[in-house]
Each structure stands twice: as C-alpha cells, then as structure tokens.
NUFI-99210 format. One record per residue (C-alpha): residue in one letter; x, y, z. Coordinates in steps of 0.05 Angstrom, whole numbers, plus 5000, padded with zeros to 4 digits. Each point is the difference from the previous one (the first is absolute). Layout:
N
aXYZ ...
END
This chain:
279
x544051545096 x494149484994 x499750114924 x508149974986 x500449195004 x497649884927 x502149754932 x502650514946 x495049774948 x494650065053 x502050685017 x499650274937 x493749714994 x497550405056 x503850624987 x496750014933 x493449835019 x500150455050 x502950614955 x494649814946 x495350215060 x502850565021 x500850274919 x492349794989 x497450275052 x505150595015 x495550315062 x497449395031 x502449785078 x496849515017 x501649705081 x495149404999 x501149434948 x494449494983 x498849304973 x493349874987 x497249214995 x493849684980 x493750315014 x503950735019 x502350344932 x492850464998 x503850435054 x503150274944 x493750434976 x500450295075 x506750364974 x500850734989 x503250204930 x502649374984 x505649884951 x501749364974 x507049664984 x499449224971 x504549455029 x502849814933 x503850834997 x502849735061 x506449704999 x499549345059 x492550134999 x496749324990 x494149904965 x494949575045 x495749414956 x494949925054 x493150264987 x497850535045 x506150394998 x502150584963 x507450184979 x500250775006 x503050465055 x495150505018 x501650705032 x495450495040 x496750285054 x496649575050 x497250445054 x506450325032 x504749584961 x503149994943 x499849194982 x503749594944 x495849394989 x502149314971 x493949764966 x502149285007 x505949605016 x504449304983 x499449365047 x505649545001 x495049514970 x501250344936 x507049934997 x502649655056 x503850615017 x497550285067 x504050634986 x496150194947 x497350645022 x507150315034 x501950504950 x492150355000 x501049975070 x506850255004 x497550564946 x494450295042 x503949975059 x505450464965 x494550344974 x498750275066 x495249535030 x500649825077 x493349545004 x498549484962 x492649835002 x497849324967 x493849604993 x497949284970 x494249495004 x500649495048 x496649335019 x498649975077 x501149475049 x496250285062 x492749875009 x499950735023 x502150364936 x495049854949 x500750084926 x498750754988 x504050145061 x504950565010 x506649825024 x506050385024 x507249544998 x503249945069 x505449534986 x501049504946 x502049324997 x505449874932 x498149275006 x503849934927 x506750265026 x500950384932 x503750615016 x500050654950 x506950155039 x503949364982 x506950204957 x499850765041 x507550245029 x501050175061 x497050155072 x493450344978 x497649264973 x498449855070 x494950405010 x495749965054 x492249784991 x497750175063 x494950564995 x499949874925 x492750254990 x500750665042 x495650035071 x499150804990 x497549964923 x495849405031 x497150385054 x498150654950 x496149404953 x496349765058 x498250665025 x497150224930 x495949274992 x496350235066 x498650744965 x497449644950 x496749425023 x504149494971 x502049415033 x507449924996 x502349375022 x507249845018 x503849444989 x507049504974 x500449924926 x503349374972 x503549974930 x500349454961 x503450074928 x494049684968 x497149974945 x495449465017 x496350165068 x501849705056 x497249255023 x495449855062 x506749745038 x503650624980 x494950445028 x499249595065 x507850094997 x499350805001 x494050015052 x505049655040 x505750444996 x495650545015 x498150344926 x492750364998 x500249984931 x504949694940 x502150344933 x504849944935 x502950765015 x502350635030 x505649655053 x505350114950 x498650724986 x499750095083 x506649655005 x502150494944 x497350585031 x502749885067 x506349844963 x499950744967 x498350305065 x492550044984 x493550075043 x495349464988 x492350005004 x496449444970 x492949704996 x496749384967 x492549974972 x497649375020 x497649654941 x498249235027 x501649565053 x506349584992 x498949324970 x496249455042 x496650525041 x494350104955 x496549714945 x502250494945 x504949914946 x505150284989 x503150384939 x502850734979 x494050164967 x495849905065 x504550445039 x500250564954 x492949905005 x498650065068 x505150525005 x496150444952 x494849895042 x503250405053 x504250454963 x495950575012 x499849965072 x506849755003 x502850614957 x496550515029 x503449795070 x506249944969 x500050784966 x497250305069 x506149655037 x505250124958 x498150714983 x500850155072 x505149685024 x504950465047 x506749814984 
END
C-alpha cells in the first residue's frame, strides 16, 4: 500500500529500473539494500561474486558529482546475505531536489529488500565522539524541513518517524562492535542541505537541539525508506569536529581524507554487521 501513492512517470521509472535488475541479474534476491557514503565504498571488495550494474542503465538512477562516490549497484554475498549495494548517492545540494534518490529506493525495495542499511561521513558536535569515531544514528534532526515525500497522494505520506533507525538492527550493531572491539558510539544526526558546512552558530544551534553530530545526507533516504516500509540502520564516520570547535578547516577534501583514514576499520565493522544481521 506504502508504495501505491506515486506519480505514473515515477512508477515506470521504478518498474523499469527494477525489471532491468531483475533481467541482469536473473538469480539474484537480495533482502538488505545499501548506500554507501564517504569513506565506506571499500566494503565493496568484502562482497562475494559481485556483479555490477551502472547507474546510467538505470532508468531514475542519478548520477552523483561528488567525489568519493561511485555510481554502480553492486550485488552479492555478504556473509549470510545476499546485499545490493549503492556505491554512492545524490544530496539535495546537487539539485535542490531532496527526492532525488526515491525511485533507487523504491527499486530495491521492489526488488525484495526489507532493510535498508546506509552510511555517510559526518562532522561531530560532542566532545565525546572524536573524529575517527564510530557512530550509530538514533534519531535525526531534518533541521532543513526538505521533505523527499512532498507532492505524494494519500494517507501513507504521513508516515511515522518514530523508531526510524530500527532499536533491534541497533542493538545487533552494538553487540558485534563489542565482539570486535570497536567502539560504537550512538547518537542524533542533523541534516543540513549544504553544500557549504555549517557556521559556528549553526553548530551551537544543533548542540542545542540535541544533535551529536551534523551532516549533508542520508535523512531523505530514511524518510524514503520508512516511507516504502523499510528497516533502517545507519552509521556516520566521524570525520572532524563541527566548525568553531576546533582549529581545523574545513573542506571535502579533508573529510574524504580523514575518512580514508578510517575506512578500513570503519568497513570492516560495517561487513561483519551487516553480514550477520538476523532479520
């Protein structure tokens, strides 16, 4: 029912899109569907037999301009699951459009997939989660009021946010951080549409609302995802404080710096949880 309220050209879109899947890659079922952001897309090599369909053979796929991210769908094995991985995605900075990534969404999820797992580099704005920090999404703040839903039919546009970023898949992640050794922080991720970062009142703005760390992504694809009647888990590499609470500066080719600086650590953790999840 979640998936009826659309508009005909965006449904064949995602019909198409999600047949050009299906013809590709004719035996592939794949129940957990993945964005990967900055610093995350060597979780890819972790993949079993993977096959490979670009963005651009994919009607309503968008092709991302932001260095770091890659435009292909990849399909395998990743532990016990079958995956289907978005190497990158499209920010409403790019376009303006916050609905930008609702048809590869809406593709996966007719695909098959029931959890969407995403990922991005974030700045923090809590003392207590260091760049190179781990961090699972609690809750988000959508201090931009964008909405990916906005011009949907019906009832199903009202979907609820509460539980958004799923307390079970949350629970599994922190339970495989302590196997591992990893310190997985938890937290409130605010979006703002960017793309310039965020000023010093801005960020005292978020600490006060109660954000632990602030980004340019990833709450439209929830809201989509919720929207589709998705699972959620999502975490953020810390890359840098937020600005005016340290001396660095700031710019995207310092966070895709300190995010390869973690990557390994960060990806690693990311293929062990995901390839176990129980769902």
């Amino acid at each position: 029912a979640q998936l009826r309220a659309r508009s005909p050209k965006a449904s064949t879109f995602m019909t198409t899109a999600t047949e050009i899947l299906q013809q590709r890659l004719p035996a592939a079922r794949p129940r957990i569907g993945m964005i990967l952001g900055s610093g995350w897309s060597s979780v890819i090599d972790a993949i079993e037999n993977p096959q490979r369909v670009a963005y651009a053979d994919l009607p309503g796929f968008p092709q991302s301009s932001v260095a770091g991210h890659v435009s292909d769908v990849v399909v395998g094995r990743l532990g016990r699951h079958e995956v289907a991985v978005m190497g990158g995605r499209k920010h409403t900075y790019e376009t303006g459009r916050a609905d930008a990534m609702k048809i590869p969404i809406r593709a996966l999820r007719e695909w098959g997939c029931d959890v969407l797992v995403q990922t991005n580099a974030a700045g923090s704005v809590d003392a207590n989660i260091p760049p190179g920090s781990l961090m699972a999404i609690s809750d988000h703040i959508n201090f931009s009021q964008h909405s990916p839903l906005i011009g949907e039919m019906g009832n199903e546009r009202f979907v609820s946010m509460t539980n958004a970023y799923d307390i079970g898949l949350r629970q599994q992640a922190h339970e495989h951080a302590g196997s591992m050794g990893v310190d997985l922080f938890e937290g409130v991720y605010a979006w703002f549409v960017g793309p310039q970062f965020e000023t010093p009142a801005e960020i005292r703005m978020a600490m006060g609302a109660g954000a632990n760390a602030v980004g340019m992504s990833t709450v439209p694809e929830t809201i989509l995802a919720r929207h589709a009647g998705m699972q959620v888990l999502a975490f953020s590499l810390i890359t840098n404080m937020g600005a005016g609470l340290s001396s660095e500066t700031l710019s995207h080719a310092h966070t895709l710096s300190q995010a390869q600086a973690s990557a390994k650590r960060a990806t690693s953790f990311l293929a062990r949880v995901v390839g176990q999840l129980a769902i």
